[in-house]
N, CA, C and O atoms as a GROMACS GRO file, in nm:
protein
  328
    1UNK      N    1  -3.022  -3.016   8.684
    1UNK     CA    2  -2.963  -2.891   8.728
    1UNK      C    3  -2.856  -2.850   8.629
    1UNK      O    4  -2.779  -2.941   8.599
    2UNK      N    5  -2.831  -2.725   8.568
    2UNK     CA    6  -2.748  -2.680   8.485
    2UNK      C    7  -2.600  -2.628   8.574
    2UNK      O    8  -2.595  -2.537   8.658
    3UNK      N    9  -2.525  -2.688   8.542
    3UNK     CA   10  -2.375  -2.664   8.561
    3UNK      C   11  -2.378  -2.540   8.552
    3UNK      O   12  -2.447  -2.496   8.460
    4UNK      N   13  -2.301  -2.432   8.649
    4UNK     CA   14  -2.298  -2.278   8.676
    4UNK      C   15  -2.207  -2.226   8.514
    4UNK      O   16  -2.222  -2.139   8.427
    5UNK      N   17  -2.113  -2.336   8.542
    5UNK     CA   18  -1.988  -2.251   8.459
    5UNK      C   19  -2.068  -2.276   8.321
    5UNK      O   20  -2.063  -2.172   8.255
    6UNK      N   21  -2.145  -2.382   8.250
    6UNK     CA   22  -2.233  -2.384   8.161
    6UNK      C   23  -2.296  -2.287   8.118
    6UNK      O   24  -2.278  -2.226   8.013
    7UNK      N   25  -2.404  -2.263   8.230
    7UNK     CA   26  -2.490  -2.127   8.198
    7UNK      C   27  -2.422  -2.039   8.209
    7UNK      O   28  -2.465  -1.942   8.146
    8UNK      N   29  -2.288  -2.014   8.284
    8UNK     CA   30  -2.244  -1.872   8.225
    8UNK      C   31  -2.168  -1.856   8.071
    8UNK      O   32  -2.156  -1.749   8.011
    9UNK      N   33  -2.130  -1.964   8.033
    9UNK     CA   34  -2.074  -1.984   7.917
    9UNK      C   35  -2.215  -1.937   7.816
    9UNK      O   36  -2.208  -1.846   7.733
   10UNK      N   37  -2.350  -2.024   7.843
   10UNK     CA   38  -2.437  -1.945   7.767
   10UNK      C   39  -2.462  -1.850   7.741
   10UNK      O   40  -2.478  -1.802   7.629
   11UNK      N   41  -2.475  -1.792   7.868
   11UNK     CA   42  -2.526  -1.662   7.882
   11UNK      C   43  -2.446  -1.523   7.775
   11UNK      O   44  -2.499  -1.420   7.733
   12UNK      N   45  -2.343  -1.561   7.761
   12UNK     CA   46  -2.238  -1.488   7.709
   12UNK      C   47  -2.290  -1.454   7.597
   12UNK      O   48  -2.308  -1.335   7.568
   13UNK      N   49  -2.323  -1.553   7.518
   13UNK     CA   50  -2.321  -1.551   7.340
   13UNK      C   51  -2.440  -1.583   7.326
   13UNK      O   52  -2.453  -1.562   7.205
   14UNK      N   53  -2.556  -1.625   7.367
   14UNK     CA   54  -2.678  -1.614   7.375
   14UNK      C   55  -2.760  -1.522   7.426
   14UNK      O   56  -2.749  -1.473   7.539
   15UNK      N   57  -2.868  -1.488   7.320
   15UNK     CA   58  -2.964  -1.328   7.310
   15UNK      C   59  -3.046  -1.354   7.481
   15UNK      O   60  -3.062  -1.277   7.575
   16UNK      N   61  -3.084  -1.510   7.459
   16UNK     CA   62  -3.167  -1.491   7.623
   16UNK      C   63  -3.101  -1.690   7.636
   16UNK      O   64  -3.042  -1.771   7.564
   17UNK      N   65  -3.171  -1.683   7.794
   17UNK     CA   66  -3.151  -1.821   7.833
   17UNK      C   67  -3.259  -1.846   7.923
   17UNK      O   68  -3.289  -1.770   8.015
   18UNK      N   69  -3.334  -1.982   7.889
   18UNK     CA   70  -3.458  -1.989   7.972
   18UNK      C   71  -3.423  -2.141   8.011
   18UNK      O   72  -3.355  -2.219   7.943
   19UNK      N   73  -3.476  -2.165   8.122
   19UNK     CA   74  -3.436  -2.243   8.228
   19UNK      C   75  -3.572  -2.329   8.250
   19UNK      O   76  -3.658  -2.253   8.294
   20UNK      N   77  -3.620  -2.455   8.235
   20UNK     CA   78  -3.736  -2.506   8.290
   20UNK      C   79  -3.774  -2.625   8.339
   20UNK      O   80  -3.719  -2.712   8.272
   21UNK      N   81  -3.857  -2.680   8.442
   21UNK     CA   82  -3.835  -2.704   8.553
   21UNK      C   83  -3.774  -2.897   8.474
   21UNK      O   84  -3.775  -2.913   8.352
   22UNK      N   85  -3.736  -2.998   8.559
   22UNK     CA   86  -3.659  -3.092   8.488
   22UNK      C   87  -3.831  -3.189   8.484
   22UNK      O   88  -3.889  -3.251   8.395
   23UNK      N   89  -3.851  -3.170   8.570
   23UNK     CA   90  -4.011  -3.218   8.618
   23UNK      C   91  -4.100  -3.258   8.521
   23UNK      O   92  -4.159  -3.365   8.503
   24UNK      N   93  -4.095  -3.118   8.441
   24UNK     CA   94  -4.160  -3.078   8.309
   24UNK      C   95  -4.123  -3.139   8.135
   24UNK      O   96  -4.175  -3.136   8.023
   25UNK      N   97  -4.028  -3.182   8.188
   25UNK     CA   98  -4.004  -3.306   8.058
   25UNK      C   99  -4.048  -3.399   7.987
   25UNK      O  100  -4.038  -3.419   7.866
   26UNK      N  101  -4.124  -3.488   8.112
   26UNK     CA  102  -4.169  -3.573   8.040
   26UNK      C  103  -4.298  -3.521   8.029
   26UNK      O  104  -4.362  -3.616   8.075
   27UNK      N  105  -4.381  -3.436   7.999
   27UNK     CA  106  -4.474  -3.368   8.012
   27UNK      C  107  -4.507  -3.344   7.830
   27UNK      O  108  -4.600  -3.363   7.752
   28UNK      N  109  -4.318  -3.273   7.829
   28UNK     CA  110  -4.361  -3.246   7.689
   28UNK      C  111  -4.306  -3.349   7.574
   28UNK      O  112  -4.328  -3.330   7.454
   29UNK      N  113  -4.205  -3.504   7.645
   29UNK     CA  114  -4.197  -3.541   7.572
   29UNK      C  115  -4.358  -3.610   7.507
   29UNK      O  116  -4.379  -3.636   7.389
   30UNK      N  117  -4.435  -3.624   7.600
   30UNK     CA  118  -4.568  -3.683   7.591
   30UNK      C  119  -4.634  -3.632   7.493
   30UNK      O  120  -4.695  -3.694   7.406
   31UNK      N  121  -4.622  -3.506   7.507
   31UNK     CA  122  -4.753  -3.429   7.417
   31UNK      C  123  -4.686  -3.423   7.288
   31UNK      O  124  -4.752  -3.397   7.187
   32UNK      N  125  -4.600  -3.437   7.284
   32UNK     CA  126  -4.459  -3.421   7.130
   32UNK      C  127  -4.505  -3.506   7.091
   32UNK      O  128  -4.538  -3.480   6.975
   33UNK      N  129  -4.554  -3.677   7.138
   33UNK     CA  130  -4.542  -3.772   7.087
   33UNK      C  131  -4.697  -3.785   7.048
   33UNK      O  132  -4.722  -3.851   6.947
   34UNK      N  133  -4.769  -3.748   7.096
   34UNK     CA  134  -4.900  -3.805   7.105
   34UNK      C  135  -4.991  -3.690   7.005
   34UNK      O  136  -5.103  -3.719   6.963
   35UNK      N  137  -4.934  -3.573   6.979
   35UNK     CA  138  -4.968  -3.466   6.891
   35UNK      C  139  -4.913  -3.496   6.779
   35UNK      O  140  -4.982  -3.521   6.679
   36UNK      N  141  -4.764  -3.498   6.779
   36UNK     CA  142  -4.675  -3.516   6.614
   36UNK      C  143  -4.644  -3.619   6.594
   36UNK      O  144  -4.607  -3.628   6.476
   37UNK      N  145  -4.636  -3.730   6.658
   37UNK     CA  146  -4.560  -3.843   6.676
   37UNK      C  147  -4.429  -3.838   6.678
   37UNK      O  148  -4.375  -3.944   6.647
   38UNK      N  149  -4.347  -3.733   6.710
   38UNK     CA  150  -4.195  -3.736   6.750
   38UNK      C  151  -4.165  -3.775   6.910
   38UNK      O  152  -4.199  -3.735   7.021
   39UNK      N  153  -4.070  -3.890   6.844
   39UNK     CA  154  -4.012  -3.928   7.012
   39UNK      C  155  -3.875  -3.862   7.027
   39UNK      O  156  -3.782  -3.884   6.949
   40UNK      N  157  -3.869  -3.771   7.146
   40UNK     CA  158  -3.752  -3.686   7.158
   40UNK      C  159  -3.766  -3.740   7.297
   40UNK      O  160  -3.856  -3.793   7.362
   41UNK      N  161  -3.608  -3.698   7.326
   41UNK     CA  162  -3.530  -3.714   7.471
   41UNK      C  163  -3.530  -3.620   7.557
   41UNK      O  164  -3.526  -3.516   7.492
   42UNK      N  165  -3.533  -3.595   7.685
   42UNK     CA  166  -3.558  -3.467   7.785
   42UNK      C  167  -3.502  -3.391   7.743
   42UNK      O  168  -3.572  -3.290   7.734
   43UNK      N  169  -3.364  -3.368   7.691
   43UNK     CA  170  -3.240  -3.234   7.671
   43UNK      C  171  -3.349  -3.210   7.538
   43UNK      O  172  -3.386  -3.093   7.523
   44UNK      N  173  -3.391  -3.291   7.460
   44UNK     CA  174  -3.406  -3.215   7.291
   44UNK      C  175  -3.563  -3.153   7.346
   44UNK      O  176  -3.583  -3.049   7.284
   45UNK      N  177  -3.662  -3.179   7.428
   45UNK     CA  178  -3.756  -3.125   7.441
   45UNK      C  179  -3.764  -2.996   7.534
   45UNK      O  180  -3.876  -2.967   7.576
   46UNK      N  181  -3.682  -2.934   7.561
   46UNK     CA  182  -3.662  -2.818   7.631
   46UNK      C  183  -3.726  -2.710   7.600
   46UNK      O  184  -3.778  -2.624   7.671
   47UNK      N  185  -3.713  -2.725   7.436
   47UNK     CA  186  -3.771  -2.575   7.376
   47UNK      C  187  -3.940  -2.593   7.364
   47UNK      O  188  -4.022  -2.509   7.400
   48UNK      N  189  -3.964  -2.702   7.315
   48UNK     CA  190  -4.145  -2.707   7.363
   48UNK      C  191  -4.196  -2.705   7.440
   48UNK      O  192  -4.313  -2.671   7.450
   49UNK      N  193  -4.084  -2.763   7.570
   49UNK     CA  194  -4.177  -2.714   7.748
   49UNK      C  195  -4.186  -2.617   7.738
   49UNK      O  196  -4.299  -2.575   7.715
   50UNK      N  197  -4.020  -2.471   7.755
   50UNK     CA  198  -4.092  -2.395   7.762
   50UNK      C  199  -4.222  -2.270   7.662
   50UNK      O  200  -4.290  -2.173   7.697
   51UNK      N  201  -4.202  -2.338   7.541
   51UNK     CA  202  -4.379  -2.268   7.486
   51UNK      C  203  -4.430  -2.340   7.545
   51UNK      O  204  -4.415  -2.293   7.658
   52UNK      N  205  -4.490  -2.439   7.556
   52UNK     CA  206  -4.623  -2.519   7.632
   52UNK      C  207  -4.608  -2.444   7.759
   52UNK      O  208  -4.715  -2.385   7.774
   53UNK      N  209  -4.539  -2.420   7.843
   53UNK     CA  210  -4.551  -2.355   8.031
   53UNK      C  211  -4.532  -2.204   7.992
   53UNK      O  212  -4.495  -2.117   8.070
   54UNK      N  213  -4.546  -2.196   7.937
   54UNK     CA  214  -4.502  -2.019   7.905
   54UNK      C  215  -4.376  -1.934   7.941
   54UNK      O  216  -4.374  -1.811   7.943
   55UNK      N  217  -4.294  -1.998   7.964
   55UNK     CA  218  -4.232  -1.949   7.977
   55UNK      C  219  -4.115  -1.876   7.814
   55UNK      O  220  -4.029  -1.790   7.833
   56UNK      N  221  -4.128  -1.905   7.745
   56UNK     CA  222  -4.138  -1.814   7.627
   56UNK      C  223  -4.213  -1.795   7.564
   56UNK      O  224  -4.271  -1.895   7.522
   57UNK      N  225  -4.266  -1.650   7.513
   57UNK     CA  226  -4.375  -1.614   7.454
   57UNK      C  227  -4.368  -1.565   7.332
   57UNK      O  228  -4.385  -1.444   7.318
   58UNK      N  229  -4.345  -1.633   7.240
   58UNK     CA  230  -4.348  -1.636   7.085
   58UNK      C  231  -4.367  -1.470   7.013
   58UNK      O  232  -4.484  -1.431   7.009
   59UNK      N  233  -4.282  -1.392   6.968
   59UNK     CA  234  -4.374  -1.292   6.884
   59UNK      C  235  -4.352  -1.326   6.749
   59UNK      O  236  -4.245  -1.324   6.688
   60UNK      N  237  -4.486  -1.362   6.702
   60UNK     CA  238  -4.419  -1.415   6.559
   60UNK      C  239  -4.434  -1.565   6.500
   60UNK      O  240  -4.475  -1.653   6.576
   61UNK      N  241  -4.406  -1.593   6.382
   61UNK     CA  242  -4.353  -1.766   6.364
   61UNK      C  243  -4.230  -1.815   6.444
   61UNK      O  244  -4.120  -1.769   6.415
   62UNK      N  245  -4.242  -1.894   6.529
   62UNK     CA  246  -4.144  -1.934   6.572
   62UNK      C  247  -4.093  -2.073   6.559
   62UNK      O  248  -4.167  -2.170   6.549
   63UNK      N  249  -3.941  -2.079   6.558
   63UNK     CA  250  -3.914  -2.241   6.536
   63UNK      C  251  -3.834  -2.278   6.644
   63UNK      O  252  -3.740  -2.217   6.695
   64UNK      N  253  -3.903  -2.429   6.685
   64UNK     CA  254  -3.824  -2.517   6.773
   64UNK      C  255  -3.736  -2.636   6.759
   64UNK      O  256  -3.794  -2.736   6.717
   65UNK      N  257  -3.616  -2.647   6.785
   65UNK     CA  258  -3.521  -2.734   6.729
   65UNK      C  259  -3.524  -2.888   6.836
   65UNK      O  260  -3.464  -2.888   6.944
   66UNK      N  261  -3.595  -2.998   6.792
   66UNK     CA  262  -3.618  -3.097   6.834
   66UNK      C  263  -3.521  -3.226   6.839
   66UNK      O  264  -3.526  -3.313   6.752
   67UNK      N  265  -3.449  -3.229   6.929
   67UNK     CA  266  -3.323  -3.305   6.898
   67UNK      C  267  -3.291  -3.468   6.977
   67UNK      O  268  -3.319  -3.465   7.097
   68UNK      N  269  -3.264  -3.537   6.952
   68UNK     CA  270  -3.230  -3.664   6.999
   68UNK      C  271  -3.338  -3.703   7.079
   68UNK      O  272  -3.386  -3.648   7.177
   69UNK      N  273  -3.390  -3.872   6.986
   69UNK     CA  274  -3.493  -3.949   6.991
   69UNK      C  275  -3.391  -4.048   7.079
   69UNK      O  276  -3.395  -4.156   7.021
   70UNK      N  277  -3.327  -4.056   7.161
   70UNK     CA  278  -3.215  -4.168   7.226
   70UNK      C  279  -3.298  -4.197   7.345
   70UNK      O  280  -3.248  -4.189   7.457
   71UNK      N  281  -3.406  -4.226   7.330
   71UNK     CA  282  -3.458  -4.266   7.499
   71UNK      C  283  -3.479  -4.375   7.523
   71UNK      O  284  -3.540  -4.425   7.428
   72UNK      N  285  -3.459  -4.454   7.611
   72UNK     CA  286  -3.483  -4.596   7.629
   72UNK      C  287  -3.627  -4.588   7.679
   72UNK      O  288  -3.682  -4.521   7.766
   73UNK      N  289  -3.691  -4.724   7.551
   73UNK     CA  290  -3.822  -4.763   7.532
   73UNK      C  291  -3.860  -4.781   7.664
   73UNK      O  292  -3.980  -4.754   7.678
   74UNK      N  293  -3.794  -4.822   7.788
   74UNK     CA  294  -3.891  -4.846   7.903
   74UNK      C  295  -3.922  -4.729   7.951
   74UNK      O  296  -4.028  -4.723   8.013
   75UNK      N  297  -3.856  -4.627   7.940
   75UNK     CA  298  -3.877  -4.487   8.001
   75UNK      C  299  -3.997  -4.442   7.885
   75UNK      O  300  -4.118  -4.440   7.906
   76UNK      N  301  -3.957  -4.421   7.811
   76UNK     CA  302  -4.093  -4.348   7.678
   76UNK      C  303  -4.217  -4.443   7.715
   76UNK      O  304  -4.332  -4.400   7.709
   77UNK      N  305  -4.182  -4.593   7.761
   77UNK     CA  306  -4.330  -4.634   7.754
   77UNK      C  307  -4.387  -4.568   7.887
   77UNK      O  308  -4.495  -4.513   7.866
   78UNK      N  309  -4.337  -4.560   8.031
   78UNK     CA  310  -4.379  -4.527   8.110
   78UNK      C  311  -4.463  -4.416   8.150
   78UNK      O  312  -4.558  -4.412   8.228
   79UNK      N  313  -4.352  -4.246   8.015
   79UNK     CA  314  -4.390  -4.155   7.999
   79UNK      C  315  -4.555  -4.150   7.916
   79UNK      O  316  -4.644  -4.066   7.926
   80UNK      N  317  -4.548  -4.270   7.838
   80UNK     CA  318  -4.664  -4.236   7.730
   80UNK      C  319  -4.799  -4.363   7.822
   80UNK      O  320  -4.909  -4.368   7.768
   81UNK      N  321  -4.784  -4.423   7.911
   81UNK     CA  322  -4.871  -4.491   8.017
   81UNK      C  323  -4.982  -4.378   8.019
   81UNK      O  324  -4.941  -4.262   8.014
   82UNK      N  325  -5.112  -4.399   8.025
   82UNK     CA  326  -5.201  -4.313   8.049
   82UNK      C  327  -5.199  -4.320   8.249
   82UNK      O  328  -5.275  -4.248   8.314
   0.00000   0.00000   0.00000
């Protein structure tokens, strides 16, 4: 859940702010890993959930900033468990 006073601090100085579900994380740390082989952490995979769920819709080349691989191996293995 995002801290109110957070997102309003975003909201301020940022063009948009997209929000997606926490659920959906390990979803995309999975496919991050198993497509590119990058192991990223729930906060750094935010921006590939939402392209993968649509909830942003690209016009254009777009770039996603992939940040902190800090996840503890029992959690990544669980996530990457078929």
């Amino acid at each position: 859940q995002v801290e109110p006073a957070s997102y309003d601090r975003a909201r301020a100085v940022a063009e948009a702010v997209v929000l997606v579900p926490e659920d959906r994380l390990a979803h995309g740390i999975r496919e991050l890993f198993l497509h590119d082989g990058v192991i990223a952490e729930g906060s750094g995979i935010v921006g590939v959930v939402a392209l993968l769920d649509g909830v942003v819709e690209p016009e254009g080349p777009t770039v996603v900033v992939v940040s902190g691989g800090n996840i503890d191996p029992g959690t990544l293995a669980g996530i990457l468990a078929p």
